[in-house]
Kinemage of the C-alpha trace (Angstrom):
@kinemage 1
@onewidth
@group {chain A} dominant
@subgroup {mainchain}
@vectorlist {calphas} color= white
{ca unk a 1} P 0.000 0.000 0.000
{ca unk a 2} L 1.016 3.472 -1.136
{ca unk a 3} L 1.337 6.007 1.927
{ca unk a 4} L 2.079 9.861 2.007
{ca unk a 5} L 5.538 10.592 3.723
{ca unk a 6} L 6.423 14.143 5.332
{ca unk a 7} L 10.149 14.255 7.052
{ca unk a 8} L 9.510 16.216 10.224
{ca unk a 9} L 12.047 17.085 12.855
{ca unk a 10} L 10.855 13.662 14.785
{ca unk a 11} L 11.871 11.565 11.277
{ca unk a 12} L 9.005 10.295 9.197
{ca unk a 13} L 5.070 10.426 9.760
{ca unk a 14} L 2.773 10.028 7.726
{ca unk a 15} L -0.008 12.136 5.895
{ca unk a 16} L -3.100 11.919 4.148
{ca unk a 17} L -6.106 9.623 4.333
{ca unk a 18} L -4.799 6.004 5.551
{ca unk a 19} L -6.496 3.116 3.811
{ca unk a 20} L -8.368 0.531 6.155
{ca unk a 21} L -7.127 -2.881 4.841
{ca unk a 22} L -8.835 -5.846 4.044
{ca unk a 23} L -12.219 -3.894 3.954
{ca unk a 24} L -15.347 -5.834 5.084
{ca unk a 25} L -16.778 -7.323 1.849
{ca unk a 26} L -20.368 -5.157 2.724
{ca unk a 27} L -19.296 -1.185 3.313
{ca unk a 28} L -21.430 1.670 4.277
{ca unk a 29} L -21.020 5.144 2.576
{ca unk a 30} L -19.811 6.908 5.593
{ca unk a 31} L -16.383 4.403 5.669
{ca unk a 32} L -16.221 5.156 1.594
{ca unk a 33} L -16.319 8.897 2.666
{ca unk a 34} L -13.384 8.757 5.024
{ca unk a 35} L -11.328 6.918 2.267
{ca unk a 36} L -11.844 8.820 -0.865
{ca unk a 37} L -8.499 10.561 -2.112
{ca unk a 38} L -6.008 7.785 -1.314
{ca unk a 39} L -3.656 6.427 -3.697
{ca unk a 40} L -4.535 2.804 -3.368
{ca unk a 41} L -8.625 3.157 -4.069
{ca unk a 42} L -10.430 2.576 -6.872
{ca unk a 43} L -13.907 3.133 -6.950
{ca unk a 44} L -15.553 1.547 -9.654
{ca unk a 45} L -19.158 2.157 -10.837
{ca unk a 46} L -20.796 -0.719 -12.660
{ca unk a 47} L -24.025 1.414 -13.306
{ca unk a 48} L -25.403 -0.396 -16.918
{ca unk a 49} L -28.622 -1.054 -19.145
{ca unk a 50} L -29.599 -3.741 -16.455
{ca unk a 51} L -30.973 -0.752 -13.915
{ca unk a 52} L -33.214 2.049 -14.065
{ca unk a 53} L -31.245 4.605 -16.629
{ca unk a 54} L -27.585 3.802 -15.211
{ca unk a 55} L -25.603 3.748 -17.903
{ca unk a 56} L -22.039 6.606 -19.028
{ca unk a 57} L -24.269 9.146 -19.224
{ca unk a 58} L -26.114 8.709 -15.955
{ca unk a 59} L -22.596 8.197 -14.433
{ca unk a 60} L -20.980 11.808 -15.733
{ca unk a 61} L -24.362 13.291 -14.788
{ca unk a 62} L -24.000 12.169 -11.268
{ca unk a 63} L -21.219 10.140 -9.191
{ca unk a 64} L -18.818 9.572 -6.681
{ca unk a 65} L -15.831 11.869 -6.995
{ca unk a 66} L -13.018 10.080 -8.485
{ca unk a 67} L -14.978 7.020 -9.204
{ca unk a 68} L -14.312 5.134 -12.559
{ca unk a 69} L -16.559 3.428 -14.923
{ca unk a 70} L -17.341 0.367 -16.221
{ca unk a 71} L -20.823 -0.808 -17.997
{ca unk a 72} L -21.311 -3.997 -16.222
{ca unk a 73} L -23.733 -5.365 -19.152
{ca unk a 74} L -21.703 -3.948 -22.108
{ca unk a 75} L -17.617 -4.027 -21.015
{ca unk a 76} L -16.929 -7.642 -20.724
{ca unk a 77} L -17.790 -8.899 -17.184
{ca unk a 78} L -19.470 -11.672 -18.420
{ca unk a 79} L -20.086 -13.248 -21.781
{ca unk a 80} L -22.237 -15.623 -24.020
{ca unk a 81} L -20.443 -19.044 -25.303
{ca unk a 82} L -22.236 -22.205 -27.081
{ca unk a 83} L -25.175 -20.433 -26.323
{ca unk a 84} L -24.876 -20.088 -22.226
{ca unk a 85} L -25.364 -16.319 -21.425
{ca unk a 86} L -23.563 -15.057 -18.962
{ca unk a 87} L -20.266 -17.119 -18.197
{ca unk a 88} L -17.107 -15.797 -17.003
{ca unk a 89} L -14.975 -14.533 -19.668
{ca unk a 90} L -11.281 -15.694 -20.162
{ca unk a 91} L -8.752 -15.137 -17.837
{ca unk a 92} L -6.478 -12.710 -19.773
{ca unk a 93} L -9.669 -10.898 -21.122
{ca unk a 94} L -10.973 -10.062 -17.267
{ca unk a 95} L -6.870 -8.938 -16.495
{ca unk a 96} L -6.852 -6.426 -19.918
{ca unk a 97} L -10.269 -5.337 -18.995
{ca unk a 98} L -9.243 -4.566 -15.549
{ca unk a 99} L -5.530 -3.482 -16.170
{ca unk a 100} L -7.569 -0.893 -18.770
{ca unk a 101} L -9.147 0.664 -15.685
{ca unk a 102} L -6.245 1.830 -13.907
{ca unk a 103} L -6.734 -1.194 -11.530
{ca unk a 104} L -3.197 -3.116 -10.227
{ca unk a 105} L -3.055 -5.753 -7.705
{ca unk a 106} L -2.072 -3.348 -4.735
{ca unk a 107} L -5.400 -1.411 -5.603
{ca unk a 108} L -8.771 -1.470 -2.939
{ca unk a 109} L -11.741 -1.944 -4.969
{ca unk a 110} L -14.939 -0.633 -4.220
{ca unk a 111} L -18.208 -2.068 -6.641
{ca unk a 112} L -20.988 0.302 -6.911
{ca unk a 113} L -23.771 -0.325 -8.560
{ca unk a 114} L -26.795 2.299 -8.580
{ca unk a 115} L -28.675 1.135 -5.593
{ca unk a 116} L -32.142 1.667 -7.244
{ca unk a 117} L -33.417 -1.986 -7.038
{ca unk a 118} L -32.858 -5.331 -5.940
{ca unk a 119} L -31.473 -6.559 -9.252
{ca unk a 120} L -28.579 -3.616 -9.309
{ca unk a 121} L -26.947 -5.519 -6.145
{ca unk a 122} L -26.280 -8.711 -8.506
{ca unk a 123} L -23.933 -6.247 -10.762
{ca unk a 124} L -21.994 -5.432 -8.343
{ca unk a 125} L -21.539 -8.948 -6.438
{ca unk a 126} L -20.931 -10.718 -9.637
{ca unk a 127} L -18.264 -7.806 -10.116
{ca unk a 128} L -16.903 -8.333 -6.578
{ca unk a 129} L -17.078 -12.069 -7.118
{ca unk a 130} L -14.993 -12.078 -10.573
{ca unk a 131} L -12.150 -10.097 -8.382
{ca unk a 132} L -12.511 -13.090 -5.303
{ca unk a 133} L -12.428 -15.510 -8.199
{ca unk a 134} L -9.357 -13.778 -10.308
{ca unk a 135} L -7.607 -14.147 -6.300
{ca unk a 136} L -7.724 -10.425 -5.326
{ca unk a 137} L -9.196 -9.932 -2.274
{ca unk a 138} L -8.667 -6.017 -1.666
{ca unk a 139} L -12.688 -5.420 -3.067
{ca unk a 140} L -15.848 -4.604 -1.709
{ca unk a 141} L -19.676 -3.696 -2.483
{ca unk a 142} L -20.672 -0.306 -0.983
{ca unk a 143} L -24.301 -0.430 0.704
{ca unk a 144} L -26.991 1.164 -1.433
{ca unk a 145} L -24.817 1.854 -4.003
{ca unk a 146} L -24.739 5.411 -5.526
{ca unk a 147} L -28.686 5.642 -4.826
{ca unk a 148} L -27.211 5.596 -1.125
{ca unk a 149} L -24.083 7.593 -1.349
{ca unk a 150} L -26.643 10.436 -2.749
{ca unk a 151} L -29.508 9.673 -0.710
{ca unk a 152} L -27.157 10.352 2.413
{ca unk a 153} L -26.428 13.704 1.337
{ca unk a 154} L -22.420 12.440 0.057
{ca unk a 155} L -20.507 14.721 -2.310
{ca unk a 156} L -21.268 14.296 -5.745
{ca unk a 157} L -19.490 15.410 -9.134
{ca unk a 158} L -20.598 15.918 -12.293
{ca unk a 159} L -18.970 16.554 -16.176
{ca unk a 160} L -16.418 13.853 -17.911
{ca unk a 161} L -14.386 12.206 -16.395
{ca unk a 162} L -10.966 11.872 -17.244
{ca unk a 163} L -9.788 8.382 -18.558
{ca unk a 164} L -7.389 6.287 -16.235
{ca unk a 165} L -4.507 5.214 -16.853
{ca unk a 166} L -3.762 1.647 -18.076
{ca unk a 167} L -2.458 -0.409 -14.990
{ca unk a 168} L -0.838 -4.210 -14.892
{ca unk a 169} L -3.229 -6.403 -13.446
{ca unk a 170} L -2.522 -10.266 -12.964
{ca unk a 171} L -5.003 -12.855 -11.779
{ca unk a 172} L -4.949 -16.291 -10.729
{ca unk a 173} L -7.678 -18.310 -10.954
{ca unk a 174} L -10.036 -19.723 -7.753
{ca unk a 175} L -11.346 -22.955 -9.245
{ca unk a 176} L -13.287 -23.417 -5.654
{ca unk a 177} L -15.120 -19.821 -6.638
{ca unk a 178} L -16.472 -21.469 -9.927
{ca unk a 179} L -18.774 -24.243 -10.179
{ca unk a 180} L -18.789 -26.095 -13.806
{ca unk a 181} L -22.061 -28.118 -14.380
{ca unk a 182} L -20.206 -31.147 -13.803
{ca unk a 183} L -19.298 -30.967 -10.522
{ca unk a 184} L -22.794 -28.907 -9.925
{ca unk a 185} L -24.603 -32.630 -10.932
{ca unk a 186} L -21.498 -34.372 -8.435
{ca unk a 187} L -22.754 -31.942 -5.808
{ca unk a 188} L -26.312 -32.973 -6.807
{ca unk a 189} L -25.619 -36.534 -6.588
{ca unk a 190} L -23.920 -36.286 -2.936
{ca unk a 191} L -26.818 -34.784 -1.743
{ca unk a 192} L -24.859 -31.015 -1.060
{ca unk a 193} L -26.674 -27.597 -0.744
{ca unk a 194} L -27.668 -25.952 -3.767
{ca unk a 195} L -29.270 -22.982 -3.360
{ca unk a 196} L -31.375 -21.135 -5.946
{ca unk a 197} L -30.930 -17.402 -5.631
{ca unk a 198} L -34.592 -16.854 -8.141
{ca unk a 199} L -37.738 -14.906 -7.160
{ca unk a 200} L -40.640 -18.150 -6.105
{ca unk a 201} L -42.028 -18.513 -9.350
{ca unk a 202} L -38.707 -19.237 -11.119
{ca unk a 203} L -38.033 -21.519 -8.263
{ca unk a 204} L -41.268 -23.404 -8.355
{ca unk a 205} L -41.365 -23.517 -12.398
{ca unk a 206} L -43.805 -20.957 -12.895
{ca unk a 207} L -42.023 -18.651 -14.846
{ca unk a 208} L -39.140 -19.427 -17.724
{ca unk a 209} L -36.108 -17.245 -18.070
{ca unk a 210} L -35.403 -17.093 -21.847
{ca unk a 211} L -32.179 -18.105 -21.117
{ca unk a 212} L -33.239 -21.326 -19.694
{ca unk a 213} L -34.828 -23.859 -22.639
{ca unk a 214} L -37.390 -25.548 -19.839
{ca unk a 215} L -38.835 -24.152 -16.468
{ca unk a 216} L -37.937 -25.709 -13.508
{ca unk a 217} L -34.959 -25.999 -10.624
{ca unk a 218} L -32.060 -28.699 -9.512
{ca unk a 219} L -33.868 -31.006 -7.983
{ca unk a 220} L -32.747 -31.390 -4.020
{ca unk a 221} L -32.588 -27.348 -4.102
{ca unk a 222} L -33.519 -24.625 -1.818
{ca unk a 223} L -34.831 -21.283 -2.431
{ca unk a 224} L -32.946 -17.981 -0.759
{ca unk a 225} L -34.771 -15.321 -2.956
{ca unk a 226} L -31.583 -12.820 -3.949
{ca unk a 227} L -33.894 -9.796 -3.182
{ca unk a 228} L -35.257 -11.265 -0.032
{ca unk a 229} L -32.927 -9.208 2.395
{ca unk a 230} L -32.571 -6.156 0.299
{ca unk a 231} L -34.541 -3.105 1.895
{ca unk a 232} L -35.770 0.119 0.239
{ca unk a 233} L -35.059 3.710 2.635
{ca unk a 234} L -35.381 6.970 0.087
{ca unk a 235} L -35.505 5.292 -3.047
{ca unk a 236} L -32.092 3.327 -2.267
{ca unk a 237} L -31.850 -0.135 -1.381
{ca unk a 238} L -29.546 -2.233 1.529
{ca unk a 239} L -28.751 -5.321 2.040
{ca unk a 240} L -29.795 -6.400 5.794
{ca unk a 241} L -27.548 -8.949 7.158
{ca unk a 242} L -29.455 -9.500 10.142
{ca unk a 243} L -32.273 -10.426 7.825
{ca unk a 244} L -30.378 -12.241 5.717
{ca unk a 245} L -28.562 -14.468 8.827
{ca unk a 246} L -32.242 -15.197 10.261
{ca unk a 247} L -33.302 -16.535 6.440
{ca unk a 248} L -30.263 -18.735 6.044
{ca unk a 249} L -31.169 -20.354 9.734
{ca unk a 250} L -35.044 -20.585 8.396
{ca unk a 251} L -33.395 -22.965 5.671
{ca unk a 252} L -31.649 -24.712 7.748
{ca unk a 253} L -27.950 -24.710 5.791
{ca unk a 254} L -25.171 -25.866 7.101
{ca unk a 255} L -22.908 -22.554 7.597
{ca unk a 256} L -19.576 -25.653 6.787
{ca unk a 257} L -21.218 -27.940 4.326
{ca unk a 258} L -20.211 -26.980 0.523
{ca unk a 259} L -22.801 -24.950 -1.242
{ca unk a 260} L -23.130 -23.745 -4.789
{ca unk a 261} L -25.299 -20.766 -5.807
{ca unk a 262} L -27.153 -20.597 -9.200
{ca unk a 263} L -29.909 -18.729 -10.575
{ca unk a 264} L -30.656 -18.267 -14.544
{ca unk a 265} L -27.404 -16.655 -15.978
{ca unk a 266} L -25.272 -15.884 -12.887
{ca unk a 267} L -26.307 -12.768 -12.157
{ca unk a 268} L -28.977 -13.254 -8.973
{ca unk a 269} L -26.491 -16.260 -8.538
{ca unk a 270} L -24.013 -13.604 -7.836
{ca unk a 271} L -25.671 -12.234 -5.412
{ca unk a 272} L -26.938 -15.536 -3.731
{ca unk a 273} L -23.554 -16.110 -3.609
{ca unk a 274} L -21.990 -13.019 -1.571
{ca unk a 275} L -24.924 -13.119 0.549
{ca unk a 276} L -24.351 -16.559 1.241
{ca unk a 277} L -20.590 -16.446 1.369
{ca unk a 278} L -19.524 -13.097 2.825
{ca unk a 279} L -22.057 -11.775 4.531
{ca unk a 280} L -24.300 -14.804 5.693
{ca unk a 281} L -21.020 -16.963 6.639
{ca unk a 282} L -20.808 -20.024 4.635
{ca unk a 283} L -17.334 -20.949 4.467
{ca unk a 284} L -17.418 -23.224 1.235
{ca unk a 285} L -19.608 -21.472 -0.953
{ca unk a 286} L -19.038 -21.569 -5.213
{ca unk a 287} L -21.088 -20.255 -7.633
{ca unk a 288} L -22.568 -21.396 -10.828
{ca unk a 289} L -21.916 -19.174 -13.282
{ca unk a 290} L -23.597 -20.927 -16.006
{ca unk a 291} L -26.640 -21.857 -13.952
{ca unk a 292} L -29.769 -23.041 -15.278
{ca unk a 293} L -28.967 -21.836 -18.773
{ca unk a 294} L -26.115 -24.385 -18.436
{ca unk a 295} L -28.172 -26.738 -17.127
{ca unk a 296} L -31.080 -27.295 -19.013
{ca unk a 297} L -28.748 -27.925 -22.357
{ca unk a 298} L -28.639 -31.747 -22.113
{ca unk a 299} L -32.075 -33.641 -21.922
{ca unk a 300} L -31.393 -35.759 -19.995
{ca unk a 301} L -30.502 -33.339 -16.785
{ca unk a 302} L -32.803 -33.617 -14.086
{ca unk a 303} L -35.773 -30.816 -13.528
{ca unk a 304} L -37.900 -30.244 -10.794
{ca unk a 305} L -41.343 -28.729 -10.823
{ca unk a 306} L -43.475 -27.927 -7.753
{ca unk a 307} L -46.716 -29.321 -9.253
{ca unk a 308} L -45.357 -32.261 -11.260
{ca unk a 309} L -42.237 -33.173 -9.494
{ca unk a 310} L -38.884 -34.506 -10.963
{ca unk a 311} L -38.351 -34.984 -14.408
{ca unk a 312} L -35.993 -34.635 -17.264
{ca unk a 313} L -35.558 -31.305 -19.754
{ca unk a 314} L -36.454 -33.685 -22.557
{ca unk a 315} L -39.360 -34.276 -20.913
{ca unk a 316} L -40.431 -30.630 -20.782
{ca unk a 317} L -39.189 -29.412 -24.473
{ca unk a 318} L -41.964 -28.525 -26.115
């Protein structure tokens, strides 16, 4: 970590905002506040086409000063391959894409995403989890996102912002982050928590994601809504970990047992994830990146509907 140095008649203090290390993964905007200005933070909006009107525009209207930016639907977090939406790109794509945003390996990241929903949350946790994942653990979400940071009466600035400066960024990859649909049917098969971060009515088979080719979850599942803990106060919206602890309990999961997170296309997955991970305190926690659009590609892969029961996605093609 970067620190300011002053030589005083006493030798060397120091000067300037000092970073807190290792952040909590969940921050409030108050702690952001104190640590705007120092060499070692990045504060990166994901604000994108996914929320209501974040997008570059939105962001030089209105945003955190010295925050970057980065469209979360439209810059490469996540992309579409044999027809799966929403898997994690390459390795050396994710470090250029990062290294292009002035981000190194000694940087703190802070994901914000705009805070105006539950569904902005999921940008920035699958943004905080591709960090985890790519083994850098200096990153966090900020509570509320920017809804928040304004709602609270933060500093905000306004105009173009200047580009950053390309930085070196190297990952390494966290195989135990990302689940692959193989070892999501293993986990299946030895009877392991799987967790399904959708609304009810995805969970149940009620409603289709077009992503998905049949309706329906894992069978052996559980259902942990991803907007479930997520609470509104002046048009911004917090994640309750309180809330979220007493839901986990309701479930029953075993805070030790391994646990993989899925959803449609990773995205509420995402979310399931760092809620189950770091905030709710599962200690072997993965996600599924490819999910249920993954999933329901072979026929032969087990569904489960609440009014019909178990059966296969060949059985439900139409």
């Amino acid at each position: 970590m970067k620190h300011h140095l002053l030589l005083a008649a006493g030798g060397l203090v120091f000067a300037g905002p000092a970073l807190a290390m290792h952040p909590s993964p969940l921050v409030e905007a108050d702690w952001l506040e104190e640590q705007l200005g120092n060499d070692d933070l990045v504060v990166l909006d994901v604000r994108s086409s996914i929320d209501d009107g974040g997008d570059r525009d939105a962001f030089e209207t209105a945003r955190i000063p010295g925050s970057r930016y980065s469209s979360y639907t439209d810059d490469g977090w996540r992309e579409e391959r044999d027809g799966v939406a929403g898997l994690m790109p390459a390795l050396d794509d994710l470090e250029t894409l990062i290294g292009g945003l002035g981000i190194d390996n000694d940087d703190t990241v802070v994901v914000v995403s705009a805070g105006t929903g539950p569904t902005d949350f999921g940008s920035a946790a699958r943004v905080y989890w591709t960090f985890k994942a790519l083994g850098h653990d200096e990153v966090t979400v900020l509570n509320g996102g920017f809804a928040g940071w304004e709602a609270q009466g933060h500093e905000i600035a306004s105009g173009a912002a200047e580009p950053p400066m390309a930085a070196d960024f190297e990952g390494e990859l966290r195989d135990s982050l990302l689940a692959t649909t193989e070892e999501v049917e293993t986990a299946r098969e030895a009877g392991e928590q799987l967790v399904d971060a959708r609304p009810p009515a995805f969970f149940a088979g009620e409603t289709q994601s077009p992503a998905a080719r049949v309706p329906g979850t894992i069978p052996g599942s559980v259902n942990l809504p991803h907007d479930g803990s997520l609470e509104e106060r002046d048009g911004a919206y917090y994640l309750q970990p309180d809330s979220l602890k007493a839901r986990i309990d309701e479930l029953g999961l075993d805070r030790e047992a391994p646990t993989v997170a899925f959803c449609n296309t990773g995205h509420w997955a995402a979310s399931g994830w760092f809620q189950l991970s770091e905030v709710g305190g599962l200690d072997n926690a993965t996600m599924y990146d490819g999910s249920m659009a993954a999933w329901t590609r072979a026929d032969d892969r087990p569904i489960q509907l609440a009014e019909r029961g178990t059966l296969t996605v060949g059985d439900l093609v139409e």
